[in-house]
N, C-alpha and C positions, 0 to 999 in steps of 0.2 A: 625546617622548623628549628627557633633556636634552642636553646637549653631551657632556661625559663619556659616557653611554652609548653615543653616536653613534659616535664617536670609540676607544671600544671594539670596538664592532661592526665596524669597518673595521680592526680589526688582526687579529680571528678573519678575516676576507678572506683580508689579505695571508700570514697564518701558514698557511692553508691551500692556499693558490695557490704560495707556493714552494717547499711540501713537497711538491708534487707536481711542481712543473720542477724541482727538485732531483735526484727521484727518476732522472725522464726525461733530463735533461742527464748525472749520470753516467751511465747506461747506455747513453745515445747519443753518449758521448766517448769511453766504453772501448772499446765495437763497433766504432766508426766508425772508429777511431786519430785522435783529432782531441782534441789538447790544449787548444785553445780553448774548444772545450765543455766538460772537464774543469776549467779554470778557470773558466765560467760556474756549471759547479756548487759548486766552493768557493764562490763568492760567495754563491749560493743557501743553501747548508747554514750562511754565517754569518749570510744574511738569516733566516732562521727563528728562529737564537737572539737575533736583535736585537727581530725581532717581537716574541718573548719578553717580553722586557725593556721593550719600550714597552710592552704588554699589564700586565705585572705594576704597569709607574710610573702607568699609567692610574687602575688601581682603586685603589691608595696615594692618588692624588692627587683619586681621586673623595671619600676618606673628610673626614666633617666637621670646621670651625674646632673648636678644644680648647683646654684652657688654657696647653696650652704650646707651640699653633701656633694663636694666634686670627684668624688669615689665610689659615689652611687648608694644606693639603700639597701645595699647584698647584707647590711649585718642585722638586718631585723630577723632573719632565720633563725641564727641560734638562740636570740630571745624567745622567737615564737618557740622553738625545739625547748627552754627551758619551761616556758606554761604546758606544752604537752606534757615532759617530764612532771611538773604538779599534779598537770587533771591525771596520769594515772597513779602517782602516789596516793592520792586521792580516794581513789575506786579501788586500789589493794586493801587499803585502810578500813573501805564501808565495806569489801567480801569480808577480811578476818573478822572483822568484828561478828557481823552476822554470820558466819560458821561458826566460832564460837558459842554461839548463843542456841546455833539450831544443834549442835553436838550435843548439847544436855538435855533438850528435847523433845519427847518420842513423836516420832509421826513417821508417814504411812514410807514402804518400799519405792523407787523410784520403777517410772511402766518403764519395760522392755522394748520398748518403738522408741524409744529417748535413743538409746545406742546407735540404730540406723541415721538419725537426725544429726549426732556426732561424729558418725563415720564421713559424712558427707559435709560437715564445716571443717573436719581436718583438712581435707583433700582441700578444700576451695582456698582457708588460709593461708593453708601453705605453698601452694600454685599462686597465690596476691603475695606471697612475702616477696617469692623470687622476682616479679613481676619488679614490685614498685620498687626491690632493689636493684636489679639489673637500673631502673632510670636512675635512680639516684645515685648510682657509679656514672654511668654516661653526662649524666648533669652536673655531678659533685654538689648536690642540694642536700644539707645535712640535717633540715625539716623533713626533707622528704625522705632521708633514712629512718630517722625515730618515727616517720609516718610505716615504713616497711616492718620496721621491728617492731610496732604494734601487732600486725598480721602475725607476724611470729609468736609472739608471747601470745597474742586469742588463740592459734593451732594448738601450743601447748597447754595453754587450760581446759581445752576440750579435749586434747588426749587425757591430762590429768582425771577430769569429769569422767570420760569414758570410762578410764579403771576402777574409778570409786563406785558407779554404777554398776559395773560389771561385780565386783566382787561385792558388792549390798545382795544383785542379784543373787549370784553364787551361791553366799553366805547364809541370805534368809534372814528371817525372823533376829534380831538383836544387833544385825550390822546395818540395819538403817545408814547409821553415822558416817561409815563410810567416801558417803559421797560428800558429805560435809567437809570433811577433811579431804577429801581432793579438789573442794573447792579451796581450802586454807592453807593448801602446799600452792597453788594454782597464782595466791594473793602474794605468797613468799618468791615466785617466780618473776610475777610483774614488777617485784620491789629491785629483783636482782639485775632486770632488764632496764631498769630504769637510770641506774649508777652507768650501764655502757651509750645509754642516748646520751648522756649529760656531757660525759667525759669528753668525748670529739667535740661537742661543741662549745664547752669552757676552752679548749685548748685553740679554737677557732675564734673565739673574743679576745684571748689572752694573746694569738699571734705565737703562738708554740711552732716551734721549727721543725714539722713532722710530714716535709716534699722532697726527701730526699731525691726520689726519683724523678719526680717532676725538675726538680735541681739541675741534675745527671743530663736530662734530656735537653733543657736549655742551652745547659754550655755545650752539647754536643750540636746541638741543631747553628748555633752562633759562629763556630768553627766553619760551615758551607757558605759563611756570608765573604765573600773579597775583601779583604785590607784587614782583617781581625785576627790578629794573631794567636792570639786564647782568652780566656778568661781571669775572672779572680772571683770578687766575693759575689755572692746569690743572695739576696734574700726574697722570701714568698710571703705572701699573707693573702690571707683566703676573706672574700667580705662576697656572702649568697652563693651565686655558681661561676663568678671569676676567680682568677690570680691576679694582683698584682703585685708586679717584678720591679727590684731595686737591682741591678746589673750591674759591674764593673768589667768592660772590655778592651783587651790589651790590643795597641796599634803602635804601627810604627813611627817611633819617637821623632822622627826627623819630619811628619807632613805638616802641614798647617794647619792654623787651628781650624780653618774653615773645612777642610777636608776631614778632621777629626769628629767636626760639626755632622757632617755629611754620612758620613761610615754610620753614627750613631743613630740618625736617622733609619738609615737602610737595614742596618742589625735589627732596628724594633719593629718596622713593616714585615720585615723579613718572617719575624717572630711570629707576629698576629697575624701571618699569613698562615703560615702553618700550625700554630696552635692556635687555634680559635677561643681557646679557654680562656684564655690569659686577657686580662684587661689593661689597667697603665701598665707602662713600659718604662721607669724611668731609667735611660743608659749613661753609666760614669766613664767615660773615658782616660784610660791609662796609657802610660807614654811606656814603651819598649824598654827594658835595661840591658843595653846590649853589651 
């Protein structure tokens, strides 16, 4: 299965799993009287439409080099990852307001069966964050991270939720508010989460020089190929779930140029044999200073 499909497959997950805490969160905000969980379900109902939206940039981006994208459509990700970044600015923006607003006034204790409802969207969150992250490291899909880090920041709202309910409970009669305000730290959290989706993937438009390792491994893997005596410069740039590599590799100065031709060749099969990641390959070849 390649990267792309994998990486699809893990947003039918997520789009599944929050359509269904969605469901569950409002109906166990309304019953309960528990705003918290009514703002974990906003968040849910906009995590579905973001899943969406990474789903749709996916297969976009699964579609083949053409001639008037011969590097393929990998960079509609971090666009789509910038509208996910919106829709939850978005949905922090409609909780604070509305806590706010439920803070000044009074109504009824949040039910005690709400907490059981929260003890079990933590667990499930945060078992979906690790999930759709582990693929979005295997993939290098940087939609499909800000799709993970949704799951993370819903676990944390419902922990939030959970204490503010807990101590409303505890409290009694005049900390109603309570849970209001753990929805409104909860809104402050989504906003904090939102600056670390954004950032990898401006730096993934912008072509930010942030593979080192990836770097490291190329010229080491370059060095097992015959005729290549080292390297020189690397550059990476990242477009969806490939690399593609600008190479400079040192050969000895006295072959011809067809044989220089040839080496070059062989370094980048060589490459996209073992790194599957990696998309074009362009190889500069360098003459030996001996």
């Amino acid at each position: 299965m390649s990267n792309e499909d994998k990486a699809i497959k893990a947003t039918y997950f997520s789009i599944i799993g929050n359509t269904g805490l969605s469901i569950l969160k409002w109906l166990a905000g309304f019953f309960g009287n528990s705003y918290a969980l009514i703002a974990d379900a906003i968040e849910s109902t906009v995590d579905i439409l973001s899943s969406f939206l990474v789903l749709l940039g996916l297969k976009y981006a699964k579609r083949p080099a053409d001639e008037n994208h011969p590097y393929g459509h990998g960079r509609v990700e971090p666009l789509i990852t910038f509208i996910v970044v919106g829709f939850l600015i978005i949905s922090a923006t409609i909780i604070a307001y509305e806590s706010v607003q439920n803070i000044g006034t009074p109504h009824e204790l949040p039910k005690p069966w709400t907490l059981f409802v929260l003890a079990g969207i933590i667990i499930w969150k945060e078992l979906s964050f690790r999930i759709v992250m582990k693929k979005s490291k295997e993939t290098g899909s940087s939609s499909l991270k800000a799709d993970a880090w949704h799951h993370r920041s819903d676990a944390i709202t419902s922990v939030a939720a959970f204490i503010g309910i807990s101590i409303a409970l505890i409290l009694g009669k005049g900390y109603e508010s309570a849970d209001d305000f753990a929805a409104l730290f909860a809104s402050a959290f989504i906003l904090y989460n939102c600056y670390h989706i954004f950032r990898p993937a401006l730096g993934e438009i912008m072509d930010e020089n942030v593979y080192g390792d990836l770097i490291e491994e190329i010229k080491q893997k370059s060095l097992t190929v015959a005729g290549i005596i080292g390297t020189e410069k690397c550059f990476i740039r990242k477009s969806g779930t490939k690399y593609h590599v600008d190479l400079h590799a040192i050969v000895d100065s006295t072959i011809s140029v067809k044989e220089g031709h040839m080496l070059a060749h062989q370094l980048k099969d060589s490459l996209q044999q073992q790194m599957p990641q990696l998309g074009h390959i362009l190889i500069h070849i360098e003459p030996s200073q001996d």
